[in-house]
C-alpha positions as CSV (number, residue, x, y, z in Angstrom):
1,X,0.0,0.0,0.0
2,X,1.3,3.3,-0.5
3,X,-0.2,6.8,0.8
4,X,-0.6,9.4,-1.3
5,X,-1.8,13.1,0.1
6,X,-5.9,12.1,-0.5
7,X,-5.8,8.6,-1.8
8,X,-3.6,4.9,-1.6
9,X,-2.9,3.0,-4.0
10,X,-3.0,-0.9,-4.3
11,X,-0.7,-2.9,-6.7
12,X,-1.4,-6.3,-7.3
13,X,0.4,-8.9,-5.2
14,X,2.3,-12.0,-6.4
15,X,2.5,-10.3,-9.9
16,X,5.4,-9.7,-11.6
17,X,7.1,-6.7,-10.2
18,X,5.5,-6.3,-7.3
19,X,6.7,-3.8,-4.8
20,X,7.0,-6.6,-2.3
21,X,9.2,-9.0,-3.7
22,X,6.6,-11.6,-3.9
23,X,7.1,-15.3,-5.5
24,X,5.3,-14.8,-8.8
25,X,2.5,-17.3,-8.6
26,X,2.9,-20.5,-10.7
27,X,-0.8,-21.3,-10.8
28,X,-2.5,-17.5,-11.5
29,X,-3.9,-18.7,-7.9
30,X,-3.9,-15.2,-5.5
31,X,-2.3,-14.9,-1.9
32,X,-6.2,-16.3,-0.7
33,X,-7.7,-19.5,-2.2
34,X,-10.2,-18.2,-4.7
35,X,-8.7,-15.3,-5.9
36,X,-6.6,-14.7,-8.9
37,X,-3.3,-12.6,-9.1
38,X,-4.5,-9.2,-10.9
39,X,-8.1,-9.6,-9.7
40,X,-7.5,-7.8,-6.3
41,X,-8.0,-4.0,-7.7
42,X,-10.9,-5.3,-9.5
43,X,-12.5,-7.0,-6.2
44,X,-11.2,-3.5,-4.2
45,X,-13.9,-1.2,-7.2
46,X,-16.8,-4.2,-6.8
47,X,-16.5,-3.9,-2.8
48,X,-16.7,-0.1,-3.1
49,X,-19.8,-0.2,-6.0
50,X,-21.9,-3.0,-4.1
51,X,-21.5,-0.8,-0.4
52,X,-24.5,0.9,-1.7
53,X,-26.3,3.5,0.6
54,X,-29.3,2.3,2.2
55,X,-32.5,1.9,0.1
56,X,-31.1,2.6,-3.4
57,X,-28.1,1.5,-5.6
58,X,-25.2,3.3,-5.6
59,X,-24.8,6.3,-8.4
60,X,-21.4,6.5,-9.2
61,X,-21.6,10.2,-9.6
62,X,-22.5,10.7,-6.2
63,X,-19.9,11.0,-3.0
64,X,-22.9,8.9,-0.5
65,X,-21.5,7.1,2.2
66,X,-22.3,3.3,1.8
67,X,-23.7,1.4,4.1
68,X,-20.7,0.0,5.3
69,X,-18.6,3.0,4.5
70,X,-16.3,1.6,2.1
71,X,-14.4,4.9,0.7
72,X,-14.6,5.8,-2.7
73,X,-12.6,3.3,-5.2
74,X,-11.5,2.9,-8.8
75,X,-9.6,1.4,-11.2
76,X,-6.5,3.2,-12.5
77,X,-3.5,3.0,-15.1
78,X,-0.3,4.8,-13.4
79,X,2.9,5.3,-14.9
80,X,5.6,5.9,-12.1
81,X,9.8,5.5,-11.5
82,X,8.9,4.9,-7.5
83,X,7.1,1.7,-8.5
84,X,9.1,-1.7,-9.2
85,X,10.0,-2.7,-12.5
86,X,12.7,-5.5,-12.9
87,X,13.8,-4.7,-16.2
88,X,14.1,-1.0,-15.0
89,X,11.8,1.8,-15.6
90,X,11.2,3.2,-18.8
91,X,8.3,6.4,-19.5
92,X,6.5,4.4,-21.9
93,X,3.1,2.8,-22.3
94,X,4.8,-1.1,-21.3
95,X,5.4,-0.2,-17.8
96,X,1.7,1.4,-17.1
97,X,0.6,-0.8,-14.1
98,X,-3.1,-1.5,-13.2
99,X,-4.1,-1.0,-9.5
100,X,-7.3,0.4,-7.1
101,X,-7.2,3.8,-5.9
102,X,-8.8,4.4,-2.5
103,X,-9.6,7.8,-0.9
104,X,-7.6,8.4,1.6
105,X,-10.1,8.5,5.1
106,X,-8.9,10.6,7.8
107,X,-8.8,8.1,10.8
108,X,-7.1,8.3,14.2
109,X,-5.5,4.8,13.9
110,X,-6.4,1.2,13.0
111,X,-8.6,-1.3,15.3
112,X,-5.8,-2.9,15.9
113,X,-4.8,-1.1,18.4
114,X,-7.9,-0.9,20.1
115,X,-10.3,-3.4,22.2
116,X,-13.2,-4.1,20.6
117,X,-15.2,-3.4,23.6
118,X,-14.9,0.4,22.1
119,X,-16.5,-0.5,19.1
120,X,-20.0,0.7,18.9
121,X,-22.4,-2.5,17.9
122,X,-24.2,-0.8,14.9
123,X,-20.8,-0.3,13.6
124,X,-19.6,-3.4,13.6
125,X,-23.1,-5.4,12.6
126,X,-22.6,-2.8,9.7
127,X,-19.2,-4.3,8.6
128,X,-19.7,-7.9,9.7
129,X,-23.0,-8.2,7.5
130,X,-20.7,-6.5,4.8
131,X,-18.3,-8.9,5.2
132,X,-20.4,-11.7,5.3
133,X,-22.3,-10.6,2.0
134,X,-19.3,-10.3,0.1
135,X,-17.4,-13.2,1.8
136,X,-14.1,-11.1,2.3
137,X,-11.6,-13.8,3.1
138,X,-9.0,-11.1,4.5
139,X,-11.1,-9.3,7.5
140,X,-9.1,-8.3,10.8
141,X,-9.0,-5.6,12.5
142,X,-5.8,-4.4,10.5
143,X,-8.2,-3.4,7.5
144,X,-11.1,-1.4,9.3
145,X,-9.5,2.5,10.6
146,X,-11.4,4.2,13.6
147,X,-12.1,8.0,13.7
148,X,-14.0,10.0,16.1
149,X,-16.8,11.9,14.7
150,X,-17.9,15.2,15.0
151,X,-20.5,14.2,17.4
152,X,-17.7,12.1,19.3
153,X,-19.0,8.7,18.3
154,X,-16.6,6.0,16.9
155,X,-17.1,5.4,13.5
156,X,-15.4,2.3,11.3
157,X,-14.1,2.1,8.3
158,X,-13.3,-1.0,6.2
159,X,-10.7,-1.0,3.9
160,X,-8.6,-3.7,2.3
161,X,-10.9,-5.6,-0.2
162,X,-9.1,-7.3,-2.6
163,X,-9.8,-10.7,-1.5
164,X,-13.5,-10.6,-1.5
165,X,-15.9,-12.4,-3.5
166,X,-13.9,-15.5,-4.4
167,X,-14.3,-17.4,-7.2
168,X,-15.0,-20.1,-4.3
169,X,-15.9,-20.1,-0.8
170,X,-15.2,-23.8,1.3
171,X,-17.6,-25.2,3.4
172,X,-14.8,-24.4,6.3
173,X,-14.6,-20.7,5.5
174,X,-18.0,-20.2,5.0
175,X,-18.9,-21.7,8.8
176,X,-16.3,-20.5,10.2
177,X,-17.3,-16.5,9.0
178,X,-20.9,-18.3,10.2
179,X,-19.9,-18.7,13.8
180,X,-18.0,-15.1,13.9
181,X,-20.4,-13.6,12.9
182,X,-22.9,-15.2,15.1
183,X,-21.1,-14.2,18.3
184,X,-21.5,-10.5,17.0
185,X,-24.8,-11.1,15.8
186,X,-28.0,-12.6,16.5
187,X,-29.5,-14.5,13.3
188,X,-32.6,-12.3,12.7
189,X,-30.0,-9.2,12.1
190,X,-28.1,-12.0,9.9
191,X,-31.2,-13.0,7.8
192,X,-32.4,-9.5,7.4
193,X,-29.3,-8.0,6.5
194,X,-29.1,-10.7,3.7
195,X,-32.7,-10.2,2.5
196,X,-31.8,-6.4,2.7
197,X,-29.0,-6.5,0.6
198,X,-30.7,-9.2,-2.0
């Protein structure tokens, strides 16, 4: 990930040349069983575009906070010397790399270094149905920030999707996000957050 003044930028893990220093991937198969290498940014654009605001799809011409509060995403083409190329970098059209670009969200730190006993519940049914929905296979409390709002409440914000929605969920992953989720909620919130979302 690297910070920009308003947004950050993702490159695509286990590709060739990426910033990491990453095996390639033999079988085209991602860091996350499901996923494919040079899928993520597309996964990071469909996370953003399906966190629709209540009630209505979202309009891509409108700003609205989702219901999740995923932060505004898109595909780009950027053309950089800071980036890693192992043939060396040359300005031309052959080195243009493909990546997500997320606004950057003002946030006092990750939830990582909080308890979760300071999360407020609505908050995190919010993200848990979202995660369940699009059966994110990467969610910890690395990828969701935590800023105080102007009215002083604790908001959350998820970020990180790139290995959602995989081509395939196992039975294992699928009860194990199940039972999370069931210690955060109870299964009418579950089944209505589905049916809201269908």
């Amino acid at each position: 990930m690297r910070g920009y003044p308003n947004h950050t930028y993702y490159p695509k893990p286990n590709a060739g040349n990426n910033p990491n220093g990453l095996a390639v991937s033999q079988d085209g198969e991602g860091l996350k069983r499901g996923t494919r290498v040079g899928e993520g940014a597309l996964r990071e654009v469909a996370a953003y575009i399906l966190d629709h605001p209540k009630g209505r799809p979202r309009n891509l011409s409108s700003e609205a906070i989702g219901f999740a509060g995923v932060p505004l995403t898109v595909l780009v083409k950027c053309l950089h010397k800071g980036f890693n190329y192992s043939k060396g970098y040359e300005g031309s059209l052959k080195n243009v790399k493909i990546g997500s670009l997320q606004m950057f969200m003002k946030n006092d730190e990750s939830c990582e270094d909080m308890g979760p006993s300071r999360f407020p519940v609505e908050e995190v049914h919010k993200i848990s149905v979202f995660d369940l929905r699009m059966a994110n296979a990467e969610w910890h409390a690395g990828n969701t920030l935590f800023r105080k709002g102007e009215d002083g409440q604790t908001l959350l914000i998820p970020i990180d999707h790139g290995y959602c929605l995989p081509e395939n969920v196992s039975k294992c992953v699928l009860a194990f996000m199940l039972c999370y989720l069931s210690n955060i909620l109870n299964v009418r919130t579950i089944v209505l957050a589905i049916a809201y979302f269908s």
